[in-house]
N, C-alpha and C positions, 0 to 999 in steps of 0.2 A: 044483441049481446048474448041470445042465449046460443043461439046459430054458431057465433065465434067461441064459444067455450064450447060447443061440441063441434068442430072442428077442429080445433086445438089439440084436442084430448083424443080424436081420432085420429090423428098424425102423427100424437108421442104414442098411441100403444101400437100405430103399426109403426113406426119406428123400432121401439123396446122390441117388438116379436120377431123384426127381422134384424135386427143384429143378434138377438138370440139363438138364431137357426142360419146362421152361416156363419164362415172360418174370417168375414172382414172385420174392422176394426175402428169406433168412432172414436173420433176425439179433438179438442176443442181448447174454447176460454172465450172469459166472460169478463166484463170491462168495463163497472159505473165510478162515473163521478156528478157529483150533485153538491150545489154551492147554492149558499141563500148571499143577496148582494143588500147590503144595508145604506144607506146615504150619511158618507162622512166626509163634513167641506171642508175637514183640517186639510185633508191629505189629498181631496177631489175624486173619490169614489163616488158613483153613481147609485140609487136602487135601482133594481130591475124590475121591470112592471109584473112581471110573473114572480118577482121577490125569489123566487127558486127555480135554477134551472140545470139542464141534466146532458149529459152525456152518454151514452151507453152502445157496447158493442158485443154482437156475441158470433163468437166463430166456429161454426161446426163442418169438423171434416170426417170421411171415411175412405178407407183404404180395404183392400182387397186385392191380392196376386198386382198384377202390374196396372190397377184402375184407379185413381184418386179423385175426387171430387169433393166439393163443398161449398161454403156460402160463408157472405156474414150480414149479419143483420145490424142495422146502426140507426140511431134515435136520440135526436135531437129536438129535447120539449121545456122552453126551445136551448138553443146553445150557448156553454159558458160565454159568457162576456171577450175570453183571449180570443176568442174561434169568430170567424167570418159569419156572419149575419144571414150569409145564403146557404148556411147548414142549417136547416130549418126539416122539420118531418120528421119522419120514418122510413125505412124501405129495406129493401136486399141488395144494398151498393157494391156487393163482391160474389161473383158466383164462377165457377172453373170447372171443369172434367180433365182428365189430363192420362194419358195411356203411353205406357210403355210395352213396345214390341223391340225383339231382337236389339237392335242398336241407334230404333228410330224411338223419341217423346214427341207426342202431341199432345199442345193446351191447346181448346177452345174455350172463350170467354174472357177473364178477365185474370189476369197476370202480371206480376212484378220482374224488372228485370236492368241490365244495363250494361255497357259496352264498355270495357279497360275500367278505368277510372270513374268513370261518368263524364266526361267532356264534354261528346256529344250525345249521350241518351243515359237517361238514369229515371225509372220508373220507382217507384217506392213509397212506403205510409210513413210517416211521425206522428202517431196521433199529438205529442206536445207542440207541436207544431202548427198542428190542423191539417198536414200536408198528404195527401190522397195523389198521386196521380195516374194509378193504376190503368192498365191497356183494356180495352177491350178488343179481340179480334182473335187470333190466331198466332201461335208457335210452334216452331217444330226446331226440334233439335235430333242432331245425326252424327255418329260416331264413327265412321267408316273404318276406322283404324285405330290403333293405339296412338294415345298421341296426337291427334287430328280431332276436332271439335268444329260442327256445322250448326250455324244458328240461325235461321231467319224470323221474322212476325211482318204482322201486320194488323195493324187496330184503330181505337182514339183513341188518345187521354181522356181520365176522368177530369169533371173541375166541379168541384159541390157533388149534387146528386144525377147530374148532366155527364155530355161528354161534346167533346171540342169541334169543331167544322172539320177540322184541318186533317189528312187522315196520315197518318208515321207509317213508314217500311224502314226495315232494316235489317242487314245481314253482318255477321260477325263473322272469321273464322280464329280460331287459336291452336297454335302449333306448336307441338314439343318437339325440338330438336331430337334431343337424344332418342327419346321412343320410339318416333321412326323411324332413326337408321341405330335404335339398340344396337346391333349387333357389332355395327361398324367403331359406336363410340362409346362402349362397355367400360373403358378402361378411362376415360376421360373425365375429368374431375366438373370441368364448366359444363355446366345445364343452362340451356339457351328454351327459353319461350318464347315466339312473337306471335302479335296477334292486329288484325286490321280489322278495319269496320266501317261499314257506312251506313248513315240514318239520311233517310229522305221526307220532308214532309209536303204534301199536297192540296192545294186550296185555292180554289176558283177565283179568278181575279174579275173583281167587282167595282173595280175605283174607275171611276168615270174619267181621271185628269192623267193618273199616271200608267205607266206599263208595267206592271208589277208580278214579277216571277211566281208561275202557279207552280212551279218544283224547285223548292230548295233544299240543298243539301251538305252532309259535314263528314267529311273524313276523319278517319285517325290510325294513327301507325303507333304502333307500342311492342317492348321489345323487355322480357326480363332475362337478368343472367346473373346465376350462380354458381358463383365459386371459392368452395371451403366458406371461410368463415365472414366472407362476402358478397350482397347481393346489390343491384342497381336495376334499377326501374326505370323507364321513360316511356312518355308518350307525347305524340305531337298530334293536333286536331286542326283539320281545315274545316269553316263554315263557310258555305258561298254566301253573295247579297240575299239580304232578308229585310228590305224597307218593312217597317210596320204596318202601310198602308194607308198614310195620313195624306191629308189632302193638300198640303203645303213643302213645297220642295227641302226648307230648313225641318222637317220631323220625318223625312225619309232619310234614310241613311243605308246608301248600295255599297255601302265600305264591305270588305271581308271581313271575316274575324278569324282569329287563330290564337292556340292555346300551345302549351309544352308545360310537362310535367319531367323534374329531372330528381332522383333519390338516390343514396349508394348508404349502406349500413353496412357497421362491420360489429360483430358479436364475440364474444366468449364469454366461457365461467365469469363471472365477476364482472364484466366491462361491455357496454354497448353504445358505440358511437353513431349519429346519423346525420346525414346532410340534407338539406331537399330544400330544390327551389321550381318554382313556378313562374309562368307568366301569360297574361290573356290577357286579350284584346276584342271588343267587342263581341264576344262569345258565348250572349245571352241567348239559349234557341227554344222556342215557342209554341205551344202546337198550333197557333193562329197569329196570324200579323196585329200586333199589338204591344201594347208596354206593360201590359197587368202581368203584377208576380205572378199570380195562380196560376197561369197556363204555361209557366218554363216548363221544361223535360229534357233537360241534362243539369250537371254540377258540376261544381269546381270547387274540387278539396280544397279544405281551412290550413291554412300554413301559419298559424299559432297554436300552440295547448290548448287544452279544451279541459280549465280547470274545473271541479269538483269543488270545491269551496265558496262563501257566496258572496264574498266582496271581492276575491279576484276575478269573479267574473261578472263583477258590479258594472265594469265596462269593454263587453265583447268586441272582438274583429267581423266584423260583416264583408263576406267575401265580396272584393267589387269587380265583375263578370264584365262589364266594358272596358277595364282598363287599368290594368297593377301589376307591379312588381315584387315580388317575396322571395323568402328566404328563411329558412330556419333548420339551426342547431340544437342536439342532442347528445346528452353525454350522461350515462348512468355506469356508476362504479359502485363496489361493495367493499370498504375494507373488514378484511379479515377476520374471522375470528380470533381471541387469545391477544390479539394488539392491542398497544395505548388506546387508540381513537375506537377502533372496533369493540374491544369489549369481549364478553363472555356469548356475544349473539349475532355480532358483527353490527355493521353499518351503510347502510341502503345513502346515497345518495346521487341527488339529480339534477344536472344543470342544461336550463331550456334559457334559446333565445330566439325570438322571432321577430323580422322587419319588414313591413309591407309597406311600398309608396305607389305615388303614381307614373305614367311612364310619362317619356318627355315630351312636351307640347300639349299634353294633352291626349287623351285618347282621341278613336275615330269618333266615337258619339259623341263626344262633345265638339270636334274641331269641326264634324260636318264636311268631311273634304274623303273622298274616294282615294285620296293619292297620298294621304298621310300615313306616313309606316313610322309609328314609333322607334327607337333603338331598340336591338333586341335585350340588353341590358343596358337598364338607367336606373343610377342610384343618385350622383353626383347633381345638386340644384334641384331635385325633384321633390315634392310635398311629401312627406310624409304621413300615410295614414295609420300609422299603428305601429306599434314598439314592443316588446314583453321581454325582460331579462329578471329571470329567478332563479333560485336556487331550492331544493325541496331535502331536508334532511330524517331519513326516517329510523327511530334507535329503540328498538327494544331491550329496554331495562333488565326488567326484571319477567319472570313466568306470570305476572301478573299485571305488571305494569309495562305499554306502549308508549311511545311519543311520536311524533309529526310535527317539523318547524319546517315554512315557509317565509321565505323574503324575495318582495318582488318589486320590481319598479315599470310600472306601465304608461304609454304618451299613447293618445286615444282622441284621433280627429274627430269632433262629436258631429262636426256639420255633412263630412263626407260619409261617416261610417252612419248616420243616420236620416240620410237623406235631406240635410234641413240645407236653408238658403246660407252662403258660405258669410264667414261674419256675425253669424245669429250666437254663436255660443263660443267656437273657437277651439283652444286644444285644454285636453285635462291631463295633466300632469302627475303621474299618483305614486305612493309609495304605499306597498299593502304587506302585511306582517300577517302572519297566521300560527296560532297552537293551538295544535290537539293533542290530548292526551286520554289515554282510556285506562283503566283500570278495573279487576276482575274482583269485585270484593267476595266473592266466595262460587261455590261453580252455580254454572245457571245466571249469575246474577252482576252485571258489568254497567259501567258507569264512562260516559264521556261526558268532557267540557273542550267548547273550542271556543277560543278567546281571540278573534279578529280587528283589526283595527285598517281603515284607509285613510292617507294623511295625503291630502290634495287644497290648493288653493283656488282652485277651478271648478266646472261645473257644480253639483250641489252639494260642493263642500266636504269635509271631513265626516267619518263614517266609525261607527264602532258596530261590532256584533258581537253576543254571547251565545252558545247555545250547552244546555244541558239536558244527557240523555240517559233514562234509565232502564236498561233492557234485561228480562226474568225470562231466558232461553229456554224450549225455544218458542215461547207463546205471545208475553205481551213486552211492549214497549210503550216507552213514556218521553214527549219531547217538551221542552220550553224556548222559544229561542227570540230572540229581541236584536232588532237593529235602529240605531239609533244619529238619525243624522243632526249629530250636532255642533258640525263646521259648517251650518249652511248660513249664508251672510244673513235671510230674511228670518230673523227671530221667530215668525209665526209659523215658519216650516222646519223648525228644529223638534223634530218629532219622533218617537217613539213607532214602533213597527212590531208589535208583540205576538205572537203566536204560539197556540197550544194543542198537541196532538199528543194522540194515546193510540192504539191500535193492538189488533190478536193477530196473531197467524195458526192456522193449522192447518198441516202438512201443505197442501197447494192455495188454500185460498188466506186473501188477507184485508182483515176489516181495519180501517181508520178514519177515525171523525177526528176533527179538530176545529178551532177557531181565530180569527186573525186579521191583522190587516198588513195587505201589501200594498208595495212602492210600484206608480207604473215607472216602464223602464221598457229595456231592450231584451230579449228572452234569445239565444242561439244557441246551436247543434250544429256543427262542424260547418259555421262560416255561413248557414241558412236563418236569418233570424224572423221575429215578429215581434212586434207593438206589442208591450202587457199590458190594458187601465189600471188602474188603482181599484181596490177593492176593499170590503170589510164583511164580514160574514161565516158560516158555518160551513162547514164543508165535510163530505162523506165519499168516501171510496172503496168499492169492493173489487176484488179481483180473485178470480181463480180459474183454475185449468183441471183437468180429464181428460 
């Protein structure tokens, strides 16, 4: 112990001395959460044997002329309860160098990153998530021209404190129209981007029964274009066969997969319309032959909302990567200031709808047949997984007084969107209401209450939420917030959900204890979700940056 504190302490003062005596630059953030787990059988909350466990991340970088480098350090003793059980330890799970000359970057180490969209390669962290799958290996990036962008790597995926068999290449390029022939199309209003890509991954084939591709790989073509006061988006993704590697002919599956993203938005003062629809098929890619979430490395953007409020998002769209069809509308307008409806401050309002089923017959993973090509749109006779049509009205009153009204109606496949045997639960049907309202009782010193309500005959019943906040700018805040299910048919689970939080901020860091019990459930971020258990216990979180 004493060895490790005089190392420690010999590391931060040559640290301190050599940022003091040169022109670079450190800087960072720092990342605890720590939760006690108490045992309550109303709700099925478990204790944890360690009764308290922790999360912590701390990020330190330094910069200097065109040299960057850093690390992060992550500690899990052991890990929250939402987080996977093989986050266990201590260590240095993130470290890079990264140099810039002329119009060439080079990263060595470990790197975030992703191609169009994410279709076929999307590297990235969610700590809410738990989600890590950071590269390690090699990037280089090349500018040759205005307008021209060169991208290659090569690495693994991370997964826990490991990294994957299987090893990813991939090259991007992306192209500005205009910029390279500036000269020729100066005058021309349409701005054209396209940009192509391909991710390859590599992994020794070890299956005794079957012949199984040690290189598979996924294209994609994507194309943006603007003009005036509209833009349109697309990309199309090829994956070749990618059997998992099972030893039974019915859990391999040599089908392709392939993806399209299609968007057009049109904007002005006051008014922004948007379209966008999607669709994939079998287009899960992995950095190892297998079925486990944690080793994906691409995405497929969410084509629902991604509401802020906590009983519309009491039942998420979980993107489903084998095999759907979506769609969704956007439409925000402002009326006026000085009008009826508008007011003295105007009026924000937002109308979203979004619809995602499944494609016809069946996807390829399920039909198990190489030669199945779903339609390229099907809506007609297809399952329905997921619905959302709301409306969002936002009015500010008065210089002191806000408001926020929400009315939505949601259909929410529980068995598909949450992986369960079909028949287990069925469709929840919901109609969900929201008000917020805030008001500023003197400066410094502001007051919310949001009054929620979900009115469903399905899954676990009818829902009510209140929340009240007291915030004394710009240091401390004070929360109360309760939900209460009490439309659920089994009387012994019409229960109460209370939770109490207070917290400081000053200037970057920010402390908050509180205590509470949650509802397990489905937790998601853009279409990515995870299991939450039930919980009851204290909880602290610190956060700050330099």
């Amino acid at each position: 112990m004493k060895k490790l504190f005089i190392l420690i302490f010999t590391l931060s003062f040559n640290i301190i001395s050599f940022a003091q005596n040169n022109s670079g630059q450190f800087y960072g953030d720092f990342d605890l959460n720590m939760q006690t787990y108490s045992e309550d059988r109303s709700i099925g909350a478990e204790e944890a044997d360690e009764i308290l466990l922790n999360n912590a991340y701390l990020n330190i970088n330094y910069r200097k002329g065109n040299l960057y480098t850093g690390l992060r350090y992550e500690s899990y003793l052991n890990a929250l309860l939402d987080f996977d059980k093989e986050y266990q330890g201590n260590g240095i799970a993130y470290k890079y160098l990264t140099y810039k000359i002329d119009n060439l970057e080079i990263t060595a180490g470990n790197y975030y990153d992703q191609i169009g969209s994410g279709l076929i390669f999307r590297s990235y962290e969610n700590k809410r998530l738990g989600i890590d799958n950071s590269m390690d290996g090699v990037k280089l990036k090349y500018f040759p021209l205005r307008g021209l962008e060169l991208k290659s790597f090569i690495g693994k995926s991370r997964t826990y404190f490991s990294y994957s068999d299987g090893i990813i290449r991939g090259v991007d390029i992306n192209l500005s129209i205009n910029d390279i022939f500036e000269k020729k199309l100066k005058d021309i209003k349409t701005k054209i981007i396209l940009g192509q890509g391909i991710v390859s991954r590599y992994q020794k084939d070890n299956n005794p029964k079957f012949n199984l591709p040690q290189n598979v790989a996924a294209y994609s073509t994507r194309v943006t274009i603007n003009y005036g006061k509209w833009k349109y988006f697309g990309e199309f993704a090829t994956k070749l066969n990618d059997p998992i590697g099972a030893l039974t002919i019915e859990e391999n599956n040599y089908a392709k997969g392939s993806g399209i993203i299609n968007s057009i938005t049109y904007s002005k003062r006051g008014l922004g319309i948007s379209a966008e629809m999607h669709r994939v098929d079998h287009m899960e890619f992995r950095s190892v032959r297998t079925v486990s979430k944690e080793y994906i490395i691409n995405y497929i953007p969410a084509l629902s909302k991604q509401h802020t409020y906590t009983l519309l998002g009491l039942y998420p769209c979980a993107t489903q990567s084998e095999g759907e069809f979506g769609m969704q509308f956007d439409v925000f307008y402002k009326i006026k200031k000085g009008t009826l409806l508008g007011g003295k401050y105007g009026t924000k309002i937002s109308l979203n709808f979004s619809r995602i089923n499944a494609l016809s017959g069946g996807n390829s993973f399920l039909n198990d047949s190489i030669n199945h090509t779903p339609a390229f749109i099907s809506i007609k006779d297809e399952e329905l997984y997921f619905s959302d049509l709301n409306i969002e009205i936002y009015k500010k009153i008065n210089r002191k007084l806000r408001s926020n009204f929400v009315l939505a109606s949601q259909y929410y496949n529980k068995d598909v969107l949450e992986g369960k045997t079909r028949g287990t639960y069925g469709i929840v049907k919901s109609i969900i209401g929201v008000v917020d309202v805030q008001y500023r009782i003197k400066k410094g010193h502001t007051i919310k209450i949001e009054l929620q309500e979900l009115l469903t005959e399905q899954g676990d019943g009818a829902w009510s939420m209140g929340l009240l906040e007291y915030t004394i700018s710009p240091n401390w805040f004070f929360a109360i917030q309760d939900m209460y299910n009490w439309g659920n048919k089994d009387s012994e689970k019409q229960l109460h959900y209370a939770n109490y939080d207070f917290g400081y901020i000053k200037g970057a860091t920010r402390i908050a204890v509180g205590y509470g019990k949650k509802r397990a459930g489905i937790f998601c971020v853009g279409g990515v979700c995870k299991e939450v258990p039930s919980s009851n216990g204290f909880n602290l979180s610190i956060s700050t940056s330099f």
